[in-house]
N, C-alpha and C positions, 0 to 999 in steps of 0.2 A: 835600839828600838826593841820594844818586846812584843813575844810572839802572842797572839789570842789565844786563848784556851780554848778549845775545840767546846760546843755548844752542845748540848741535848736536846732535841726538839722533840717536844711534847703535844700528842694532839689531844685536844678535848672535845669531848664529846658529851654535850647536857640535853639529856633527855626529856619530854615533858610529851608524854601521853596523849592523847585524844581520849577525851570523855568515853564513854560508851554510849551505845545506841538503843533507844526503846521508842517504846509510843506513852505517850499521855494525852491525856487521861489514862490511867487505866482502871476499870472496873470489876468490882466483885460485887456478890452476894453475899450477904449478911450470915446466911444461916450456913457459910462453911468457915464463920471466923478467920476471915484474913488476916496473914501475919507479912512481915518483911518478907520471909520465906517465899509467898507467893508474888513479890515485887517480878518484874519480866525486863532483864535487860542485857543487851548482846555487849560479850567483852571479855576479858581474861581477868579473872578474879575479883570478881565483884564486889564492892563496898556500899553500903547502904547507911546514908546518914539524916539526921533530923536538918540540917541547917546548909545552906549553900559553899561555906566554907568552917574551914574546924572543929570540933565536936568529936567524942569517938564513933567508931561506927556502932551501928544499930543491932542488937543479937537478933538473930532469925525470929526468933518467938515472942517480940514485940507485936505484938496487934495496932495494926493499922486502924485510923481515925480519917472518918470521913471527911473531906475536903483539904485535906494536910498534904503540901507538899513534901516527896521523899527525891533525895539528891543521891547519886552513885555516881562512883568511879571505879577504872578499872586500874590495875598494876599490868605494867607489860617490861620484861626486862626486868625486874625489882623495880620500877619507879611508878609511883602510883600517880595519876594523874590531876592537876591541879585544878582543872576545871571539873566541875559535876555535871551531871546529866539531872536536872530537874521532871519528877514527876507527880501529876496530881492524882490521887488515889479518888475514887468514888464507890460509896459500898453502896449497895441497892439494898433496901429492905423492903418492901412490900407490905401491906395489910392484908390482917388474917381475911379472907371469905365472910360475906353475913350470910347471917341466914336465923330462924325460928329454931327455939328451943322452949320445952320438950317439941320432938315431933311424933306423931300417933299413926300407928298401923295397922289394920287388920292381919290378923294371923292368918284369915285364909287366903289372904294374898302371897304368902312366904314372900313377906320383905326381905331384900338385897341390902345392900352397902349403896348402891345402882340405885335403890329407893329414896336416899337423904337426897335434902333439896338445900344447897348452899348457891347464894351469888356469887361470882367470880370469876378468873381465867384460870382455868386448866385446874377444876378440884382435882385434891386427894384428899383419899380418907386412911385417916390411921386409929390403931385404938390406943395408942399415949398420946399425953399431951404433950410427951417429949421424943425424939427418937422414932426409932422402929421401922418399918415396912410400912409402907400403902399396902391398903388393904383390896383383895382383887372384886370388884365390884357384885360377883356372883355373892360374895358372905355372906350368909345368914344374920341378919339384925337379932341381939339378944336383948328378949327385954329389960328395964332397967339398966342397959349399958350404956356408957357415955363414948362417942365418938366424936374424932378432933377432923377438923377439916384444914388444908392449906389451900393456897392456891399459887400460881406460877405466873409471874409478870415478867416478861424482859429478860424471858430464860431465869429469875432467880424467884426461889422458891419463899413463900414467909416463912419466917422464923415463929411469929406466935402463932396459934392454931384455934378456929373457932371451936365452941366444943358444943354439943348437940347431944 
């Protein structure tokens, strides 16, 4: 009779992750150019991808597109997780403010910034039509100068700006 050869027991252990956790929708405004970067999801090393499975992942500084689902996993232990976390991205843009253009002023009234009359929520006035500060409503209006108006909806500011 022959003796057994003494055995090795081996234990395995196969990992598989839990997705990570967020909310979706998640929403941005428009005029702070969202990117993946800004995606929001709870987990241990984040991945961000175009597709629910395979694909490489996403660099930070891809800009998001409104109504696009974006899919993350996390890595915990070295193993990245096989299931995604599905997310629907939603950018808000808003329209600029109306309002008349030229608008006309008496000088002995010492028009304001306070002075221009734009329709909308929550004006600002700036004087580019890009960039820059609001302007603090006390300004002084100079003649011939073009002023840009926003307005704010839904906490997100427009991105184009009336100009006046």
């Amino acid at each position: 009779m022959c003796a057994t050869d003494p055995r090795l027991a081996v234990v395995v252990t196969v990992s598989d992750p839990a997705p990570p956790t967020g909310a979706s929708p998640q929403t941005f405004c428009s005029v702070i150019n969202p990117t993946v970067a800004s995606l929001v999801a709870a987990g241990t090393t984040i991945q961000w991808y175009a597709a629910a499975t395979g694909g490489l992942p996403l660099v930070g500084t891809t800009a998001l597109v409104n109504g696009t689902t974006y899919y993350a996993t996390q890595t915990v232990g070295g193993c990245q997780s096989d299931t995604r976390l599905a997310v629907v991205v939603t950018i808000s843009d808003p329209a600029p403010p109306t309002g008349a253009s030229p608008q006309t002023f008496c000088s002995v009234i010492n028009p304001t910034v306070a002075s221009l009359i734009a329709t909308g929520t929550t004006i600002q006035w700036y004087a580019a039509a890009t960039g820059g500060l609001p302007l603090v409503g006390t300004t002084a209006l100079v003649n011939g100068t073009t002023y840009y108006a926003t307005q704010t909806v839904g906490g997100c500011e427009s991105d184009t700006r009336l100009a006046v």
